[in-house]
C-alpha positions in Angstrom: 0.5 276.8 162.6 3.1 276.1 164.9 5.7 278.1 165.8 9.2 276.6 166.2 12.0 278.5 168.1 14.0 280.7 165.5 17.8 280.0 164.9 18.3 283.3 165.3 20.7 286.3 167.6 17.4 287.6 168.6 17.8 288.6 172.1 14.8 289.5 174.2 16.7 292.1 176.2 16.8 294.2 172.7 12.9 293.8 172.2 10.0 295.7 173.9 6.3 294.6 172.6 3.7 297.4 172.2 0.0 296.3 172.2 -2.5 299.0 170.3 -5.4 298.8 173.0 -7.5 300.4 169.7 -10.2 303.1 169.5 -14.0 303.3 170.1 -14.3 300.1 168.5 -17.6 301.1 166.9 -17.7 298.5 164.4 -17.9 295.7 167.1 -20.7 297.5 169.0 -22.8 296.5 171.0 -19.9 294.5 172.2 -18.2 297.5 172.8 -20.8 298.9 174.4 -18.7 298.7 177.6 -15.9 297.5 177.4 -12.9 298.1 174.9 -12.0 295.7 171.9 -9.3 294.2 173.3 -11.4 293.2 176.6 -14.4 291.1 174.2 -14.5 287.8 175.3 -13.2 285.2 172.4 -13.6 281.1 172.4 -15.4 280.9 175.5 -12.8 281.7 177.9 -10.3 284.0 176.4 -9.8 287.7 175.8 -9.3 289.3 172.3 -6.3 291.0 174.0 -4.6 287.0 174.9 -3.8 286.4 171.6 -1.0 289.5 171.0 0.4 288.6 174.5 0.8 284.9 174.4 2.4 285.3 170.8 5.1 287.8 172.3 5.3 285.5 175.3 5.8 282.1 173.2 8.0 284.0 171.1 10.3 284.6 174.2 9.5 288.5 174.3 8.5 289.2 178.0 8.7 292.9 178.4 5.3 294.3 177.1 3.2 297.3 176.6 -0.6 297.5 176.6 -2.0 300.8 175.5 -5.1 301.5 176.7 -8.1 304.4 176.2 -11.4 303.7 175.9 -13.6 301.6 178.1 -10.8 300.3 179.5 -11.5 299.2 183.3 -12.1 295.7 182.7 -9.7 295.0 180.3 -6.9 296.4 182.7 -8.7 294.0 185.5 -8.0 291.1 183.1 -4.9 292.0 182.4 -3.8 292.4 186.0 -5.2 289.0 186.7 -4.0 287.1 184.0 -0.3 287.8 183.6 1.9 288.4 186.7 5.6 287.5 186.3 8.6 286.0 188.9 10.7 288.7 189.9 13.8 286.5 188.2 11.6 286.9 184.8 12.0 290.4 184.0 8.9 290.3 182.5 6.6 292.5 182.6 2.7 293.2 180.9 2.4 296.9 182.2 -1.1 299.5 181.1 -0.2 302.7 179.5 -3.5 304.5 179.8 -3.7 307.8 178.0 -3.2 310.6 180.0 -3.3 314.5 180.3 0.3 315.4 180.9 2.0 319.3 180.9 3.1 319.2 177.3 0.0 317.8 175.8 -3.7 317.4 176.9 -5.1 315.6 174.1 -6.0 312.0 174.5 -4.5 309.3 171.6 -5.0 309.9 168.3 -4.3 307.5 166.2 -1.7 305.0 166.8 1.5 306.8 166.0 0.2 309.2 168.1 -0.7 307.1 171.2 3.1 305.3 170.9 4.2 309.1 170.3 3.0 309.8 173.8 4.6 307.2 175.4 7.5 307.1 174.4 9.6 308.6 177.2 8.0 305.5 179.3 9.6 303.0 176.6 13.2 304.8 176.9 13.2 303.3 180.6 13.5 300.3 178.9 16.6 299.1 177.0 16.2 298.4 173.6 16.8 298.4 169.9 13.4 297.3 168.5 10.0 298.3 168.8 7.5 295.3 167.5 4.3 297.2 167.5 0.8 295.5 167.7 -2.6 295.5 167.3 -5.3 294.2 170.0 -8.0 293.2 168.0 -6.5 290.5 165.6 -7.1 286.0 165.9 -3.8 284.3 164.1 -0.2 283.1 165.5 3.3 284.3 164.8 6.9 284.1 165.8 7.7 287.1 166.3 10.9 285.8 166.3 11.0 285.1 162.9 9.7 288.4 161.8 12.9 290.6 163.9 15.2 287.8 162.7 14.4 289.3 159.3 14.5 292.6 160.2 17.8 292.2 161.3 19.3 290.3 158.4 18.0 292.9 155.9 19.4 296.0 157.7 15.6 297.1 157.4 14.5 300.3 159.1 10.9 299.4 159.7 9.7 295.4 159.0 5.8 295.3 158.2 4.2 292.2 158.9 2.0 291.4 155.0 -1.1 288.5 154.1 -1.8 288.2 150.8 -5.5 289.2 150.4 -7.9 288.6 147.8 -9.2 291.4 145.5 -12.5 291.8 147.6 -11.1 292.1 150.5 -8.3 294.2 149.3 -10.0 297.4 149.5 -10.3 297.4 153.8 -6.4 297.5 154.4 -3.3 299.5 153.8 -2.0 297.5 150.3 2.3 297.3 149.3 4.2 296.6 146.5 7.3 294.8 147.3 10.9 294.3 145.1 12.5 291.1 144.6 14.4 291.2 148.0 11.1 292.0 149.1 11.4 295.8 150.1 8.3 298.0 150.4 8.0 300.3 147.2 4.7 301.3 147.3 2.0 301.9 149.7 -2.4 302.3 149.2 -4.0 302.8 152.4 -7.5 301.2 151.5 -7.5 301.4 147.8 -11.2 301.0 146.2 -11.3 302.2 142.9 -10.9 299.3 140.1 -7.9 300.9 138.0 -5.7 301.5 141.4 -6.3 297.9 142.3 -5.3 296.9 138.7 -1.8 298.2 139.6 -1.5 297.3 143.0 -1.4 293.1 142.3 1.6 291.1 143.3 3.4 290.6 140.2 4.2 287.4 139.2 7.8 287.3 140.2 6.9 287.3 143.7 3.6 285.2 143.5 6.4 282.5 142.4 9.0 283.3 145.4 6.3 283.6 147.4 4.7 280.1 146.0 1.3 281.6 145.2 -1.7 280.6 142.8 -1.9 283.1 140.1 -5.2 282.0 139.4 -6.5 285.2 141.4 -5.8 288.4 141.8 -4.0 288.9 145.1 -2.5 291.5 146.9 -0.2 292.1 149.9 -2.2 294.1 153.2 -0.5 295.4 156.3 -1.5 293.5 159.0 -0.8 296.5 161.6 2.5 294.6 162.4 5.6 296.5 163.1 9.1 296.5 163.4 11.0 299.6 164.2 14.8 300.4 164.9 14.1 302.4 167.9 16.3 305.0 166.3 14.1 305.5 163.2 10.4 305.1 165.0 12.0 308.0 167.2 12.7 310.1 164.0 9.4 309.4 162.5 7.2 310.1 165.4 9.1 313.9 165.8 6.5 315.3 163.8 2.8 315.7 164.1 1.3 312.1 162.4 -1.1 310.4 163.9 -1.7 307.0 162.3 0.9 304.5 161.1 -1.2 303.1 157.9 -2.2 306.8 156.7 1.1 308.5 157.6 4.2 306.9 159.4 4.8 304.1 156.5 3.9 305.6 153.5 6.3 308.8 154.6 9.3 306.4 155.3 9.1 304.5 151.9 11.2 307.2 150.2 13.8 308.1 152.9 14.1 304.5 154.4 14.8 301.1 154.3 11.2 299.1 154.4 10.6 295.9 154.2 7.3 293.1 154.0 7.5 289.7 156.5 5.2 287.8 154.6 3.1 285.6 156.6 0.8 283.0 155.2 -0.5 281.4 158.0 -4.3 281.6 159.3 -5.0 285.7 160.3 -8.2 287.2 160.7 -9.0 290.7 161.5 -11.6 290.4 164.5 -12.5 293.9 164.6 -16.2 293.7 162.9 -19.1 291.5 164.2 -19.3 289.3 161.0 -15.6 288.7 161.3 -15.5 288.2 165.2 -19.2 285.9 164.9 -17.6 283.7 162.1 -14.3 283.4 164.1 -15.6 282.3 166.6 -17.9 279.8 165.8 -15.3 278.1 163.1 -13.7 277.1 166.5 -16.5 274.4 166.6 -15.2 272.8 163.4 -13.4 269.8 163.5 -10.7 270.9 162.0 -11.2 274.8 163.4 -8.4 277.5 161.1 -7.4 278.7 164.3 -6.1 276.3 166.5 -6.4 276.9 170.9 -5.3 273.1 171.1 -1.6 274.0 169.8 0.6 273.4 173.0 3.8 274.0 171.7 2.2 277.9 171.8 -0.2 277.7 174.0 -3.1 281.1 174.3 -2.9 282.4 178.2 -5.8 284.4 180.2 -6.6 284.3 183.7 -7.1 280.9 185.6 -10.4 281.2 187.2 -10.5 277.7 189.1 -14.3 277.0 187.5 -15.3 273.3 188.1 -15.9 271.1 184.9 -19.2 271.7 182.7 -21.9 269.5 183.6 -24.5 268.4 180.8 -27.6 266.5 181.9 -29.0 264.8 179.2 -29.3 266.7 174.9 -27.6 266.7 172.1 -24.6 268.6 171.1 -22.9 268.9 167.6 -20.1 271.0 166.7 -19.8 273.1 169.9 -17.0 274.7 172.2 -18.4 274.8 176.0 -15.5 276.4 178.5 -15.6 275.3 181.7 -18.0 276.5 184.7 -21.1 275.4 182.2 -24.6 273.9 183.7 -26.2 272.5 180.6 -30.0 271.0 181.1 -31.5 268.6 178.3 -30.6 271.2 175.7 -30.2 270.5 171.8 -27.0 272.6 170.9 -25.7 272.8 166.9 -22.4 274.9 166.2 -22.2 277.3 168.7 -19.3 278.6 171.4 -21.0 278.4 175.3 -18.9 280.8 177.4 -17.5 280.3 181.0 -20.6 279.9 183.5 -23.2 279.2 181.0 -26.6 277.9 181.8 -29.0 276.4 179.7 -32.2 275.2 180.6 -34.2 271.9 179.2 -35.7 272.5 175.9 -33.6 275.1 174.8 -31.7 274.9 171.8 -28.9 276.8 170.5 -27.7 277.3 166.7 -25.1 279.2 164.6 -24.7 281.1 168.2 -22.3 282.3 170.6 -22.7 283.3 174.6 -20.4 285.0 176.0 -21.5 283.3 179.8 -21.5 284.5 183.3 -19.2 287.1 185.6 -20.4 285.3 188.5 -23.0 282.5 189.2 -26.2 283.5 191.0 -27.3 282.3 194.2 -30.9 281.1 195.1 -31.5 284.6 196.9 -30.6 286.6 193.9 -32.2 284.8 191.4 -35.5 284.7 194.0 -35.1 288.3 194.3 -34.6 289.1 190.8 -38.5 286.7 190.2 -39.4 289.6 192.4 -38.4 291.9 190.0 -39.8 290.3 187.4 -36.7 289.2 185.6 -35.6 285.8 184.4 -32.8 284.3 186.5 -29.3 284.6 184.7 -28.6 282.4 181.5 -30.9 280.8 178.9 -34.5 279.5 180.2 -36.5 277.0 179.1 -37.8 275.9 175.7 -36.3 278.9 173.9 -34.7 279.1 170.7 -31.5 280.9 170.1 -30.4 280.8 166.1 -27.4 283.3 164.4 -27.5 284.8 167.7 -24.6 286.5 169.8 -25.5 286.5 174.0 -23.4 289.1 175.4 -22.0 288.3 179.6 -24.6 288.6 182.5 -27.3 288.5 179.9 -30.9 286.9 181.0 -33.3 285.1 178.8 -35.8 284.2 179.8 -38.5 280.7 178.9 -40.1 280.1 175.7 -38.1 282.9 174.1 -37.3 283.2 170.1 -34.5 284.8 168.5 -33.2 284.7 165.2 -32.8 287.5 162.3 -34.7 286.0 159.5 -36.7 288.5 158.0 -35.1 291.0 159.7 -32.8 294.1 158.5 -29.4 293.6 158.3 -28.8 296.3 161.2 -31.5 297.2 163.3 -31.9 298.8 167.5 -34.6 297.5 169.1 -35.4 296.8 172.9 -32.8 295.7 174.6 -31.3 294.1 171.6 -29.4 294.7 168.1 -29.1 293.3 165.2 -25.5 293.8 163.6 -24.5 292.3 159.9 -27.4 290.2 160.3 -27.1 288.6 163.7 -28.8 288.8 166.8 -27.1 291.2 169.7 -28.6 291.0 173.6 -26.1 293.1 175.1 -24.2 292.7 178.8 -26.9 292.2 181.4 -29.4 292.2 178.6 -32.5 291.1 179.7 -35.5 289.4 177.3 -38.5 288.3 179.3 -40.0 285.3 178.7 -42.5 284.6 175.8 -40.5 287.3 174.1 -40.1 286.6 170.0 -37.7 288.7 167.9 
């Protein structure tokens, strides 16, 4: 989808961007193993945490927030690295890490809470809107467009709605909206059969909205946020926690809410089946998320790698950022991260690796033989199917790796299996002959 500039009074000097750096993230372990959501690599070269900036920055809004807690050191190096602004910009990307502070020693929450706590810092800040974000979500908006209509509907809070089919309906916060498409009802995660039964858009606004009403379909948050500053400062006086389980649903009553609806290409990255099929759909022809868009453009840091060499094999449906050294390899729908190396032999399916912090010299990867470990990268004649390679890993020659007839979720030695796909964790290592 591309995003157009809005005809709107929108200024950016009234707008300050709040990223959710998110929890634990313990449904995308091992990824997470050490590092936070945000920070996981994405399409080769990217970092989950690009995509909420670059929209906010194609959308004109420079002055953003990144709230950080957990494993947060290398996402705060990326961060640093990647986005640095003029001093005639006044823009800005700046880390709010959670911190122990006089009136409260408790670390975030949930995420009313962790925008509770740092609310003092936004008040430096002038503004009259609050677009809130989450940092663990592939899709692209104008965010434009969204406070355009939060402005023309004298709405309180805007919240940002996909329609969602009945399977998938029971993992998000679910609305009702009106005919002018105010917020009337709120589920956070409904499951049971009957609630859902009640909770489908009505056919009013499946035609306004130009759906199928083939299906059942319903409207999920997409953890997208517009406040008046005004009202997010009323609602955050208390004690809630979360904005899905608490902050919306208590507003519904008392204030003006209303649903954006946005039907464009949106996918919740924060699970390893989502973030595994994701990625790989990149390598489609005609990919649903599009990284070759350059009237909005995804940013992350320029790293300067030379171009990917290939000598020799045969590649099909593949994304290969830059930095690669590719030997006589046979590779079939996969993502090859920045730095890769793949050895003669080898082939790669249905997989993704993450690449390489830094290449290895002769002397290290003589000194790791020493060790008795493979140098870094793929070695030769393995096979790697439905397989996710995490950064700095090392495989070694003649290695196997593939889930079939395995369990669905299973720790073994030095690897996991996660919604039945292959996990070697960062700096991972599989000796050669090994077969999983």
């Amino acid at each position: 989808m591309e995003i157009t500039p809005a005809t709107s009074l929108v200024h950016a000097r009234d707008v300050i961007s709040v990223v959710l750096g998110g929890g634990a993230g313990t449904r995308l372990f091992p990824l997470t193993k050490d590092r936070s959501k945000p920070a996981v690599p994405l399409a080769g070269k990217y970092r989950i945490v690009d995509i909420p900036i670059s929209n906010c920055l194609n959308s004109g809004l420079k002055r953003i927030f990144l709230l950080t807690q957990f494993n947060s050191s290398s996402l705060h190096r990326h961060v640093q690295q990647s986005y640095q602004f003029d001093d005639f910009s006044n823009g800005f990307v700046e880390i709010m890490a959670a911190q122990q502070t006089p009136s409260s020693d408790a670390w975030y929450q949930g995420t009313a809470d962790a925008v509770r706590q740092n609310l003092r810092h936004f008040a430096n800040s002038p503004h009259k809107y609050l677009l809130i974000l989450s940092g663990d979500q592939l899709y692209r908006m104008n965010f434009r467009h969204v406070i355009e209509q939060h402005i023309a509907t004298g709405a309180d809070v805007t919240v940002a709605t996909i329609p969602v089919n009945r399977t998938d309906a029971g993992s998000f916060g679910i609305m009702q909206i009106d005919s002018e498409e105010r917020i009337t009802r709120f589920e956070e995660k409904p499951k049971e059969a009957a609630l859902l039964d009640t909770l489908r858009i009505g056919e009013p606004v499946l035609s306004r909205l130009k759906l199928s009403a083939h299906n059942d379909l319903y409207l999920a948050s997409m953890g997208i946020y517009v406040f008046n500053r005004e009202v997010l400062n009323r609602a955050l006086s208390g004690k809630h926690v979360d904005f899905g389980k608490h902050v919306i649903p208590g507003l519904i009553d008392s204030g003006r809410l209303f649903s954006y609806v946005y039907q464009g290409y949106w996918e919740d990255i924060g699970t390893i089946k989502a973030f595994y099929e994701a990625n790989l759909d990149l390598s489609s022809e005609l990919p649903k998320f599009n990284f070759f868009d350059t009237q909005a453009p995804i940013f992350t840091h320029a790293r300067h790698l030379p171009a990917s060499k290939i000598v020799r094999g045969h590649i099909e449906r593949a994304v290969i950022a830059e930095g690669c050294v590719i030997v006589d390899a046979h590779i079939d729908r996969a993502v090859i991260g920045i730095r890769s190396r793949i050895d003669a032999g080898t082939v790669i399916k249905d997989s993704i690796l993450l690449g390489l912090d830094d290449y290895e010299t002769t002397d290290e990867t003589m000194a790791a033989h020493v060790r008795g470990l493979p140098p870094f990268g793929v070695g030769k004649n393995s096979h790697i199917e439905r397989t996710i390679i995490d950064k700095n890993a090392r495989i070694g020659d003649n290695v196997r790796l593939t889930p079939q007839g395995k369990p669905e979720n299973y720790d073994g030695d030095n690897y996991y299996i996660r919604d039945g796909i292959v996990i070697v964790p960062k700096g991972g290592v599989i000796r050669s002959g090994t077969i999983i």
